[in-house]
LOLUMSE-105042 format. One record per residue (C-alpha): residue in one letter; z, y, x; residue number from 1. Coordinates in Angstrom, 3 decimals, always signed. Each point is the difference from the previous one (the first is absolute). Layout:
residues N
<rec rest="A" z="Z" y="Y" x="X" nr="NUM"/>
...
END
This chain:
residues 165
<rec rest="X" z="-73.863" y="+44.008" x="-40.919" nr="1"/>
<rec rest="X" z="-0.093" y="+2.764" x="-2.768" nr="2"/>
<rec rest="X" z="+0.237" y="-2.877" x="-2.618" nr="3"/>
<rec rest="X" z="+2.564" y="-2.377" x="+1.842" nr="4"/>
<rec rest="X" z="+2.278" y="+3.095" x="-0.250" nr="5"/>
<rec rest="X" z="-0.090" y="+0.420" x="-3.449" nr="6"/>
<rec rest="X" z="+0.608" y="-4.161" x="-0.602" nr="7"/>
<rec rest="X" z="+3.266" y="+0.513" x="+2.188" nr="8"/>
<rec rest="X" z="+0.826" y="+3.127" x="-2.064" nr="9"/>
<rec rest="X" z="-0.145" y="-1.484" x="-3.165" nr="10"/>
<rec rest="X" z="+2.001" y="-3.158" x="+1.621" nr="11"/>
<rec rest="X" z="+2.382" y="+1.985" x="+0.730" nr="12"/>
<rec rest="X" z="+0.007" y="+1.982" x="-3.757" nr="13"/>
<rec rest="X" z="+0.370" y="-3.108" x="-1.476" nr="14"/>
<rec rest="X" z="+2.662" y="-1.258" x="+2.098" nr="15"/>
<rec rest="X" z="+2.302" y="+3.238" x="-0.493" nr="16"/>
<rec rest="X" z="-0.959" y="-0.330" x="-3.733" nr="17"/>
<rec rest="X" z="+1.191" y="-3.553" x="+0.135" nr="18"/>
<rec rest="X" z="+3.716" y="+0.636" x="+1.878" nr="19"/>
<rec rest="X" z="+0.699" y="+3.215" x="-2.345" nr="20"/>
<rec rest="X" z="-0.688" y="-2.423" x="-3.088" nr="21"/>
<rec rest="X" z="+2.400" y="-2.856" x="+1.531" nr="22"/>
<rec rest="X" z="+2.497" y="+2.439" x="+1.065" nr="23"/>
<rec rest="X" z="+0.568" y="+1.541" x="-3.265" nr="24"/>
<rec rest="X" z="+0.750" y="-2.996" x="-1.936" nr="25"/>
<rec rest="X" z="+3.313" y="-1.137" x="+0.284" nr="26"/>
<rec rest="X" z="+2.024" y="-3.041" x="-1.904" nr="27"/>
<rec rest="X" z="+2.095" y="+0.858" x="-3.072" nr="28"/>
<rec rest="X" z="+2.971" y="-2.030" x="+1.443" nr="29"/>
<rec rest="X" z="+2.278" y="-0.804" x="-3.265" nr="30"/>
<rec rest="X" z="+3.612" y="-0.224" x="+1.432" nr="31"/>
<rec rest="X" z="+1.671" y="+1.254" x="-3.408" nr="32"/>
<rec rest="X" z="+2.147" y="-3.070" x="-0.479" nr="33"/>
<rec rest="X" z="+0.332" y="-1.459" x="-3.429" nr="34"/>
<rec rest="X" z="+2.834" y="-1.810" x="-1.728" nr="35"/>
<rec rest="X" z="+0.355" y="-3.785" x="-0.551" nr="36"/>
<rec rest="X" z="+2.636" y="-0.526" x="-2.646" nr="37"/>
<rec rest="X" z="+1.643" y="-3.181" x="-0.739" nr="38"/>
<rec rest="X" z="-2.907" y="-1.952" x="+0.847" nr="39"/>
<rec rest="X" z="+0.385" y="-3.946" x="-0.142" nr="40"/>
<rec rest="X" z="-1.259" y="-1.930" x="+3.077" nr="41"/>
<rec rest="X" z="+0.051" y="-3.973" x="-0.353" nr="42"/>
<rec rest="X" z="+1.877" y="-2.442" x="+1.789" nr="43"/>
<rec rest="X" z="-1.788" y="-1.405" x="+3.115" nr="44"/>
<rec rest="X" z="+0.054" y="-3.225" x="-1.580" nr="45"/>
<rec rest="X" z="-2.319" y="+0.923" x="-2.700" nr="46"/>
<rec rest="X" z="-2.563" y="+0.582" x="+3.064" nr="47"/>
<rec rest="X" z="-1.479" y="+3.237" x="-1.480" nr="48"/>
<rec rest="X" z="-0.094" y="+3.981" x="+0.952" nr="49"/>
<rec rest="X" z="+0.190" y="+2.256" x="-2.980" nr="50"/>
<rec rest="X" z="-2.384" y="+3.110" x="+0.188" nr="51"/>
<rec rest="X" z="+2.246" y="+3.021" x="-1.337" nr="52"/>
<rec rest="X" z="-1.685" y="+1.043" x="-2.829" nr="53"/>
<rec rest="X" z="-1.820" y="+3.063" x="-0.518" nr="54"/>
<rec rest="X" z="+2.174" y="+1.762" x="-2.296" nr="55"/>
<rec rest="X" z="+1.989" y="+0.253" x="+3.348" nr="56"/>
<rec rest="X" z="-2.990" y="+0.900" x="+1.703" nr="57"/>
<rec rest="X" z="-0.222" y="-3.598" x="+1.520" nr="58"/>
<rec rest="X" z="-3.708" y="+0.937" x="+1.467" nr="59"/>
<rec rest="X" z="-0.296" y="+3.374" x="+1.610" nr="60"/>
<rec rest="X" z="-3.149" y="+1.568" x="+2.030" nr="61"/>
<rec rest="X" z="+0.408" y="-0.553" x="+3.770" nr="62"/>
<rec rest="X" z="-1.867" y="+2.389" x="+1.807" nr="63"/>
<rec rest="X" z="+0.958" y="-0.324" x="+3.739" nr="64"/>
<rec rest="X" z="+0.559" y="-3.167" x="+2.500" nr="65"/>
<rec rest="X" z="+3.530" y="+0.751" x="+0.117" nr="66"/>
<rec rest="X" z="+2.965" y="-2.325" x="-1.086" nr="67"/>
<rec rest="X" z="+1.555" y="-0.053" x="-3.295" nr="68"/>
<rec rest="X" z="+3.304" y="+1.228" x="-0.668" nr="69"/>
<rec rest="X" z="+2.766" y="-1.843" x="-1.908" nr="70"/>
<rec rest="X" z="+3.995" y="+0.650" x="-0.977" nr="71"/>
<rec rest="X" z="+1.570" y="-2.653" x="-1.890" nr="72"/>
<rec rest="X" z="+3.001" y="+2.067" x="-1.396" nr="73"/>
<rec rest="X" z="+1.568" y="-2.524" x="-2.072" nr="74"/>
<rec rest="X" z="-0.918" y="-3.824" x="-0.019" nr="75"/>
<rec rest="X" z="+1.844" y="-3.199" x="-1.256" nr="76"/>
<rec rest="X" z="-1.260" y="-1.778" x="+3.562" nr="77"/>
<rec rest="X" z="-1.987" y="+0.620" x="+2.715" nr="78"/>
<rec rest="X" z="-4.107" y="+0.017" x="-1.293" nr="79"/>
<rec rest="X" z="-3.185" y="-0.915" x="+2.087" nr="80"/>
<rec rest="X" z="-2.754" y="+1.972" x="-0.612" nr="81"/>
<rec rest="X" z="-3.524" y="+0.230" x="+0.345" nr="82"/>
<rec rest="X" z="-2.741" y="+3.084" x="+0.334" nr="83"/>
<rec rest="X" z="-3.561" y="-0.424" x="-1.799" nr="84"/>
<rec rest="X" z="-2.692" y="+1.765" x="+0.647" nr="85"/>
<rec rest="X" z="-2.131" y="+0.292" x="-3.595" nr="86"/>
<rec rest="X" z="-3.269" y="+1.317" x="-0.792" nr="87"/>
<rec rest="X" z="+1.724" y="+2.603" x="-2.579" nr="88"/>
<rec rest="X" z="+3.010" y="+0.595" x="-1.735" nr="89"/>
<rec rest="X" z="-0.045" y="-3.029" x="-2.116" nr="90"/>
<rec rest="X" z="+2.010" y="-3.586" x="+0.690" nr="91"/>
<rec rest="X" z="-3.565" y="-1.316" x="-1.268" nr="92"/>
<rec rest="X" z="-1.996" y="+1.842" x="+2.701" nr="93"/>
<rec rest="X" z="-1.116" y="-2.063" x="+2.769" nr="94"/>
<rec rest="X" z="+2.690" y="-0.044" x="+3.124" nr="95"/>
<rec rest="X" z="+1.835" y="-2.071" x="+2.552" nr="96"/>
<rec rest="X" z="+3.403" y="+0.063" x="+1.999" nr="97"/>
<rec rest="X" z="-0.447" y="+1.678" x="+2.769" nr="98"/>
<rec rest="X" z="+3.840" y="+0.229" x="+1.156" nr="99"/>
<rec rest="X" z="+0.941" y="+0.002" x="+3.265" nr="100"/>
<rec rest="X" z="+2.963" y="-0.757" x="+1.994" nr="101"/>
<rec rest="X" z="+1.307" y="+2.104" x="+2.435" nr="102"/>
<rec rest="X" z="-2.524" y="-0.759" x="+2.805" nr="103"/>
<rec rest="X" z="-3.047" y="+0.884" x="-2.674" nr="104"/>
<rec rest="X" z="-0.659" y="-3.658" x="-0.363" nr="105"/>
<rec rest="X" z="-1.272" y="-1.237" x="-3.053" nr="106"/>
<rec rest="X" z="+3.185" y="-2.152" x="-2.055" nr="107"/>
<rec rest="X" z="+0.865" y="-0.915" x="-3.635" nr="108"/>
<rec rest="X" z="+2.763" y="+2.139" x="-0.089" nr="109"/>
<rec rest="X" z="+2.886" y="+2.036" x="+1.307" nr="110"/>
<rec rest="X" z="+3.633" y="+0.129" x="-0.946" nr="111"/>
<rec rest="X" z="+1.933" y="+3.455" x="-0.830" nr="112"/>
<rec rest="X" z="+3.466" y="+0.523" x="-0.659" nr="113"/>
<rec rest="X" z="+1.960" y="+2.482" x="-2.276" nr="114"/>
<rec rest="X" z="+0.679" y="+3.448" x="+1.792" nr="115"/>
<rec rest="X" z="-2.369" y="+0.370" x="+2.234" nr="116"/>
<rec rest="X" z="-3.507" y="+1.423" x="-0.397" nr="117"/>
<rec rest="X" z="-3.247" y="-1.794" x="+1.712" nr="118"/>
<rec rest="X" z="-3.102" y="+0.564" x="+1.196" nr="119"/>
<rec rest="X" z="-2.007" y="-2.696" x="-0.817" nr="120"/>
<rec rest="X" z="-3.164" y="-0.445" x="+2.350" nr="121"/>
<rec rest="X" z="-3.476" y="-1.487" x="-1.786" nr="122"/>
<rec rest="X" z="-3.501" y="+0.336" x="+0.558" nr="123"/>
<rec rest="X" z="-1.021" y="+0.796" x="-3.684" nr="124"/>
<rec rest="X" z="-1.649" y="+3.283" x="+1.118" nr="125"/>
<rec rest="X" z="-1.589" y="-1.651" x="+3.377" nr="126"/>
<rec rest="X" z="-1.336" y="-3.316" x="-2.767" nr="127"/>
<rec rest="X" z="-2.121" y="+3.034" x="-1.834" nr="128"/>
<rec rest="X" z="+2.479" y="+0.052" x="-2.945" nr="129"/>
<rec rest="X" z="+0.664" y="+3.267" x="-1.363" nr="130"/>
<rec rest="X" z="+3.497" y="-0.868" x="-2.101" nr="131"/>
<rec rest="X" z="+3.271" y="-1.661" x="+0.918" nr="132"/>
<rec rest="X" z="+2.548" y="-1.932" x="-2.440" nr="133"/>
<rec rest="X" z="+3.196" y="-1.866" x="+0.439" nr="134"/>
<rec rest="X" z="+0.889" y="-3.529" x="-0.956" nr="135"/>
<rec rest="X" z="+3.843" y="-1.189" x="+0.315" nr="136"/>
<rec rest="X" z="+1.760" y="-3.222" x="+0.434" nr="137"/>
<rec rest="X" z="+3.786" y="-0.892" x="+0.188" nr="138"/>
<rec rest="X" z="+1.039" y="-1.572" x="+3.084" nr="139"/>
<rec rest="X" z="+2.571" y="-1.812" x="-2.155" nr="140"/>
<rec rest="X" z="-1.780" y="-3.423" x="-0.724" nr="141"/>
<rec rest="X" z="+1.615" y="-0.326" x="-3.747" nr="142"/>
<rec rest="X" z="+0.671" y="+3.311" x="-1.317" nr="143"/>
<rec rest="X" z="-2.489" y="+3.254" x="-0.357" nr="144"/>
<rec rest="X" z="+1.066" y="+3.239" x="+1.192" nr="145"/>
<rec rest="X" z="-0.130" y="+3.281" x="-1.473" nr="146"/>
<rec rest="X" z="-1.254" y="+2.790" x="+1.965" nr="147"/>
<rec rest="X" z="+0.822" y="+3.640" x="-0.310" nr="148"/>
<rec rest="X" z="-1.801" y="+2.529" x="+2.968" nr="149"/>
<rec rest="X" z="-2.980" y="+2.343" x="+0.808" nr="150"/>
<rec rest="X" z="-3.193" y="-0.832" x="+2.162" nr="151"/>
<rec rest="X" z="-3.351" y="+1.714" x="+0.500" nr="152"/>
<rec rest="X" z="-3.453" y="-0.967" x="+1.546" nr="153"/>
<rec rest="X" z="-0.256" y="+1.867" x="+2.926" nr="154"/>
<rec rest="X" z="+2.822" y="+0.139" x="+2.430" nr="155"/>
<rec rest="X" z="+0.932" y="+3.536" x="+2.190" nr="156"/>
<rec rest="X" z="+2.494" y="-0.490" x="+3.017" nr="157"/>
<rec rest="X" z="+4.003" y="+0.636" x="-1.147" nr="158"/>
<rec rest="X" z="+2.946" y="-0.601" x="+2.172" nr="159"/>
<rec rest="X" z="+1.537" y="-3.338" x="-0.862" nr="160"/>
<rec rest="X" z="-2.633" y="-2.097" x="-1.208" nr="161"/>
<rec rest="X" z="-0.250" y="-3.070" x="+0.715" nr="162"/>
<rec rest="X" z="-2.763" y="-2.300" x="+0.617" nr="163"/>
<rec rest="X" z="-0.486" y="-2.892" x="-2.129" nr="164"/>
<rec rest="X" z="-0.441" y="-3.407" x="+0.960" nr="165"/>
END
């Protein structure tokens, strides 16, 4: 009895030991947004998604399953856009799209608009990637756009967001 004590103690050591470990790590959330300036998205005809590049920090580390957020500011036409979800912050890491719509079902792409900001929903933290980027298309089927705006990996509730997709 004696010794079937001390196995339930040590149980219940190790199971104290275990929740005060999990419980004091937390997520370092990155919702500083960064600038996109005057970067060129193709025309939907051309049938591609530019990644912004990293000297706009196109590929950022993601470290919660929330959405991405997104404010076109300033945009020839409206731009679809897609989230990846890359093994680190290089275009030449492994990744995937993992965008959403506004349901959290798996799609291509969603559209945005100038003047309003987004959150963009994706599973890029859920599909055991640890980074997020951005890829743009025009909506315009002949002519590129040029974007202008501010977006950032992890996404923290704000009055007047609006869901994409």
């Amino acid at each position: 009895m004696a010794k079937f004590k001390r196995i339930v103690a040590a149980v219940m050591v190790a199971a104290t030991m275990t929740t005060s470990a999990i419980g004091g790590m937390s997520a370092n959330a990155d919702y500083t947004d960064t600038n996109i300036t005057n970067f060129i998205a193709p025309p939907s005809a051309a049938g591609t998604f530019n990644p912004l590049p990293l000297s706009q920090n196109g590929v950022r580390v993601k470290s919660t399953d929330t959405s991405v957020y997104l404010n076109v500011t300033k945009s020839t036409y409206n731009v679809s856009v897609q989230t990846w979800g890359l093994t680190d912050t290089r275009w030449s890491a492994s990744g995937k799209n993992r965008t959403c719509n506004a349901y959290g079902s798996l799609t291509t792409s969603v559209t945005v608009s100038v003047g309003h900001r987004y959150q963009i929903k994706n599973t890029i933290n859920e599909s055991g990637y640890s980074c997020a980027g951005l890829k743009f298309c025009s909506t315009n089927q002949y002519n590129s756009s040029t974007i202008t705006g501010k977006w950032s990996p992890d996404y923290s509730y704000e009055s007047g967001v609006i869901v994409a997709g």
